[in-house]
DONUZA-314931 format. One line per 2 residues: number of its first residue (from 1); their letters; for each residue x, y, z of N, C-alpha, C. Coordinates in Angstrom, 1 decimal, always signed. Layout:
NUM> a> X/Y/Z/X/Y/Z/X/Y/Z | ...
This chain:
1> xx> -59.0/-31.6/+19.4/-57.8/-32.4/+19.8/-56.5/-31.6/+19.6 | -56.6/-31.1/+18.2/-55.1/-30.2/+18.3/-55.2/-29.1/+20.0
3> xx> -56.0/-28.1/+19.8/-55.8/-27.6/+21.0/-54.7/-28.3/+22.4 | -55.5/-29.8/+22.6/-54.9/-30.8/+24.1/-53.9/-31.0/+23.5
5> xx> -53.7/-31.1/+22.4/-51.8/-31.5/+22.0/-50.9/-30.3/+22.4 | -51.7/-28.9/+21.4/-50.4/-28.2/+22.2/-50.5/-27.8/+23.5
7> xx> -51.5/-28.2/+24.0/-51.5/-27.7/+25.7/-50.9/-29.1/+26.6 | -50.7/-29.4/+25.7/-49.8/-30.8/+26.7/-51.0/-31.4/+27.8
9> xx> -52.3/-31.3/+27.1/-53.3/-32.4/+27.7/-54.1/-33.8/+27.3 | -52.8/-34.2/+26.1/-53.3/-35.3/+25.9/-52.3/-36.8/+26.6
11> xx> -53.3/-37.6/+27.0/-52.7/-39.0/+27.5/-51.6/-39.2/+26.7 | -50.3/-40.0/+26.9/-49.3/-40.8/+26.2/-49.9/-41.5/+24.9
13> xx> -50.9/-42.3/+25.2/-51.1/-42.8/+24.1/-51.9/-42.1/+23.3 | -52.8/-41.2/+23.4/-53.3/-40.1/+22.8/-52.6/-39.2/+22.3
15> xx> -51.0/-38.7/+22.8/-50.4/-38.3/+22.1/-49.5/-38.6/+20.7 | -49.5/-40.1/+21.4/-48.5/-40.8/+20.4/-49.6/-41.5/+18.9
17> xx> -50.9/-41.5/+19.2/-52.1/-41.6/+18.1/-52.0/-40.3/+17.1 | -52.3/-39.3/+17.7/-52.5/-38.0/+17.2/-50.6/-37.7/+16.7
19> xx> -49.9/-37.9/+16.8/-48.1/-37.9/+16.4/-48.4/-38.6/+15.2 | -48.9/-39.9/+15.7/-48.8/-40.5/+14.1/-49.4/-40.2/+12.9
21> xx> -50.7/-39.9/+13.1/-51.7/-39.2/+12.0/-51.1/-38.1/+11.5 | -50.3/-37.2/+12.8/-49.7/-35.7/+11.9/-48.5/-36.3/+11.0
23> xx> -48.3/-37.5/+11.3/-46.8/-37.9/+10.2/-47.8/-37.7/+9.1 | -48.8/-38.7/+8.8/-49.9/-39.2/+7.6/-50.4/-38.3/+7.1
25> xx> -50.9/-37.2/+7.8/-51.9/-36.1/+7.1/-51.0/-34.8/+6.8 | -51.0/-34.4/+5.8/-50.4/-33.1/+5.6/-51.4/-32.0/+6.1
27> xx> -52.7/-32.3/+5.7/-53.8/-31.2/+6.1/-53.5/-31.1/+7.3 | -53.6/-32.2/+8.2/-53.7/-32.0/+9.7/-52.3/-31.7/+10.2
29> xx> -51.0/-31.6/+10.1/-49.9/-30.9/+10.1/-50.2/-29.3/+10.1 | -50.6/-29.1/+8.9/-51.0/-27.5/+8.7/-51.5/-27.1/+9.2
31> xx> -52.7/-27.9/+9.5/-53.9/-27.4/+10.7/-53.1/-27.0/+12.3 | -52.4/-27.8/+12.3/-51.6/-27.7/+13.7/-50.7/-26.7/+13.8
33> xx> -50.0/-26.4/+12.5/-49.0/-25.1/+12.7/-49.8/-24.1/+12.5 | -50.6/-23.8/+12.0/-51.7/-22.6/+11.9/-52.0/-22.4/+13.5
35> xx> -52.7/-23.6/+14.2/-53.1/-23.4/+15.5/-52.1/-22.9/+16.4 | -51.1/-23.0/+16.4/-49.4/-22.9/+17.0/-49.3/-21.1/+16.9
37> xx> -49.5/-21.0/+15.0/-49.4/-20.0/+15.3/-49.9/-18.6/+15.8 | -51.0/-19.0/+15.7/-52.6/-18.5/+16.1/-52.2/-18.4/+17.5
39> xx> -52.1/-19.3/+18.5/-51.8/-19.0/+19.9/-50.4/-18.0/+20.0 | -49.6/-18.3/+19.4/-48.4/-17.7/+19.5/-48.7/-16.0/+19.3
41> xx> -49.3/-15.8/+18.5/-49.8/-14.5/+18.2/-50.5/-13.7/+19.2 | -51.5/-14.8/+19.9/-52.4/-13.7/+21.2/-51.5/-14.1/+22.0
43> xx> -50.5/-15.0/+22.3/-49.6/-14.7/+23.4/-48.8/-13.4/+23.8 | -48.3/-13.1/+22.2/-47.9/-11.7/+22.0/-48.5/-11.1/+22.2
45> xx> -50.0/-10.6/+21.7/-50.5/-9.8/+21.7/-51.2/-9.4/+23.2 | -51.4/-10.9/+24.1/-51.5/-10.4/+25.4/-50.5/-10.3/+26.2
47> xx> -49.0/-10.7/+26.0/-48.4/-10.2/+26.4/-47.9/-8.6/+26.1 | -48.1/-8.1/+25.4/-47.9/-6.7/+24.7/-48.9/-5.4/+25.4
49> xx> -50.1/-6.3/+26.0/-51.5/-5.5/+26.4/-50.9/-5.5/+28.1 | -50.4/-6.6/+28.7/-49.7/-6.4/+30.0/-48.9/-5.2/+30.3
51> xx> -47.8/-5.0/+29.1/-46.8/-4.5/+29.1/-47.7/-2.7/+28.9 | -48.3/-2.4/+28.4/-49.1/-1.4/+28.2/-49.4/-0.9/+29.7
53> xx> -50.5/-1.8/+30.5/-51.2/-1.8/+31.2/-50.0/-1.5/+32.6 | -49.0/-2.3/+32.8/-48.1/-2.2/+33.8/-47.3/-1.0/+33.6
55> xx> -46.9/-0.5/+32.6/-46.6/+0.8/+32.4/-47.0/+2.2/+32.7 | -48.9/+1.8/+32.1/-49.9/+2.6/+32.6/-49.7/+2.9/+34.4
57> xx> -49.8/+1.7/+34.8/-49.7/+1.7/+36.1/-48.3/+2.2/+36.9 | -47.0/+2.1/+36.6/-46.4/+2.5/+37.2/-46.3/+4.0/+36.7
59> xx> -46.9/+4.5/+35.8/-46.6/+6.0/+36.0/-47.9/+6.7/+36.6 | -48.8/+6.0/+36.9/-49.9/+6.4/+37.4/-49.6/+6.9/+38.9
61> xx> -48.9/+5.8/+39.4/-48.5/+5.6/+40.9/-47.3/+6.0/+41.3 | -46.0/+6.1/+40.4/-44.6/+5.9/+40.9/-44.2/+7.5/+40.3
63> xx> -44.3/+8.1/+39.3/-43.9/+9.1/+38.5/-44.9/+10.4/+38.8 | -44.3/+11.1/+39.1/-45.1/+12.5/+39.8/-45.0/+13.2/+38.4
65> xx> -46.4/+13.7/+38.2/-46.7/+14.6/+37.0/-45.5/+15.7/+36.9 | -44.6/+16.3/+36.0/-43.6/+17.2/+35.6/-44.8/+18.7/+36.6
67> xx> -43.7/+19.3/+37.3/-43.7/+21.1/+37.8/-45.0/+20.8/+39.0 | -45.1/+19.3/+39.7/-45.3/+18.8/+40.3/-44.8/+18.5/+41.6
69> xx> -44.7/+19.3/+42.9/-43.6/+19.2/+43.8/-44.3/+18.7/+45.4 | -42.9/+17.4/+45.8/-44.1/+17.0/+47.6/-43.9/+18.2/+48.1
71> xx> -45.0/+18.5/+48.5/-45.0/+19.6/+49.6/-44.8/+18.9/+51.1 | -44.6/+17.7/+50.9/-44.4/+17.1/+52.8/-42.7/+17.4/+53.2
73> xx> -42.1/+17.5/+51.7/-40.6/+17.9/+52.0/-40.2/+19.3/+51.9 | -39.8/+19.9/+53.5/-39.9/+21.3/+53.3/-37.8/+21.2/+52.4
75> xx> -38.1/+22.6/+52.0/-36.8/+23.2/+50.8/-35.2/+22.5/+52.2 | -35.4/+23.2/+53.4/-34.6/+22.7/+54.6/-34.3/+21.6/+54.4
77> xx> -35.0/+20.5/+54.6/-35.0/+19.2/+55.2/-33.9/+18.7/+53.3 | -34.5/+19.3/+52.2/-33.9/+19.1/+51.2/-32.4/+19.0/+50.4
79> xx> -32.2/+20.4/+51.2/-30.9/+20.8/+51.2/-30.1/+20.0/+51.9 | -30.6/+19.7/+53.5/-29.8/+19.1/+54.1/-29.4/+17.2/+53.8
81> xx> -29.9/+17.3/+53.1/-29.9/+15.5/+52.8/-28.9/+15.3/+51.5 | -28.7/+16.3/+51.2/-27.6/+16.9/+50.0/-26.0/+16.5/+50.3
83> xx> -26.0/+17.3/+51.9/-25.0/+17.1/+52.6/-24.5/+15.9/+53.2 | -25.3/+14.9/+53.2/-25.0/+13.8/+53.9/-23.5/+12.9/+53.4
85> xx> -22.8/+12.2/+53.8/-21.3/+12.3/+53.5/-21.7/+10.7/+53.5 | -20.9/+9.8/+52.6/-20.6/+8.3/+52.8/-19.9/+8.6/+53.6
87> xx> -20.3/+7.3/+54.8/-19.2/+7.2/+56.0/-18.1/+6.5/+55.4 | -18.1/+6.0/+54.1/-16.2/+5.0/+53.3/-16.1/+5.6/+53.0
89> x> -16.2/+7.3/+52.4/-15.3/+7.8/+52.1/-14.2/+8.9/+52.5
């Protein structure tokens, strides 16, 4: 039941049953911030493994390994794009 409380799946009156008992029980209070913080923790922790993973990914895909050069861009075409001028200014 603690679980459907913090997931916001208990009925109104099931909430407000289980509200009352946590006034009454100290055990069951503890028990619930423990659970709170327990989830709070792999939230971190999966969000932390995202963050890893999406990282992994964009340097896999987006970041060209260092003394790594496109060969589809000849040195010409390079130079010339150097030159290109804002038309405001």
């Amino acid at each position: 039941m603690i679980e459907d409380y913090l997931d916001g799946l208990l009925s109104k009156q099931e909430k407000k049953e289980f509200e009352k008992k946590l006034g009454e029980d100290k055990e069951l209070a503890d028990l619930l911030k423990f659970h709170a913080e327990v989830n709070e923790s792999i939230r971190d922790h999966e969000l932390h493994d995202l963050r890893r993973k999406l990282k992994e990914l964009y340097n896999k895909v987006c970041v060209r390994p260092v003394g790594k050069e496109d060969k589809s861009v000849s040195k010409r075409e390079d130079k010339g794009s150097r030159n290109i001028k804002n038309p405001d200014s």
